[in-house]
N, C-alpha and C positions, 0 to 999 in steps of 0.2 A: 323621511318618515320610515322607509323599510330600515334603514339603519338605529332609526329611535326605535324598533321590534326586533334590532340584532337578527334582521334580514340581511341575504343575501343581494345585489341590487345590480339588474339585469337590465342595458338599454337595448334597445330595439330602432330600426333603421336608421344606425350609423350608416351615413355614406357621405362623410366628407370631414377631412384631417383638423378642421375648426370643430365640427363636433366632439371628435375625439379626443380634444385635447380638454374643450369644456369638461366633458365627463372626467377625465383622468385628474384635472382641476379637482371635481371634487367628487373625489372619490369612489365611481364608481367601478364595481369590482369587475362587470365583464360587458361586453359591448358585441352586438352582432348586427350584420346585412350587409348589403352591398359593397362598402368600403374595403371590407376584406377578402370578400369575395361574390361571386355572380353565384347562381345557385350551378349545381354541378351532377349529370348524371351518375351512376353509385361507380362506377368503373373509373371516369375522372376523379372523383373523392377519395376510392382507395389509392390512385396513385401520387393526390396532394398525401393523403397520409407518409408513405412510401418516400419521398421525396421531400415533404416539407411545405408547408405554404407559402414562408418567407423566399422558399427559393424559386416557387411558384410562379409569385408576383414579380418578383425581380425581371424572371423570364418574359413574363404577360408585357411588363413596360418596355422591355428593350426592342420588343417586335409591336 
């Protein structure tokens, strides 16, 4: 529907790689929550910026 009103279309508590692949199936343009990340005090958040989130997670899994 938000795409038949040339909406932008925004999911909400992705947290798991079968979700996200549904959404990216069809179509949606941005996905948030836990799957990407936990929430994050603002000191943590500036240094995901800083560094990267993908580089983030990589770290998160290997420890």
């Amino acid at each position: 529907m938000g795409r038949n009103l040339k909406l932008r279309v925004v999911a909400e508590d992705v947290e798991t790689q079968q979700q996200l692949a549904f959404l990216q199936a069809n179509e949606c343009d941005e996905a948030q929550e836990y799957y990407f990340s936990r929430p994050v005090l603002p000191k943590q958040f500036a240094k995901l910026l800083e560094i990267g989130v993908a580089h983030s997670l990589q770290h998160s899994v290997q420890h």
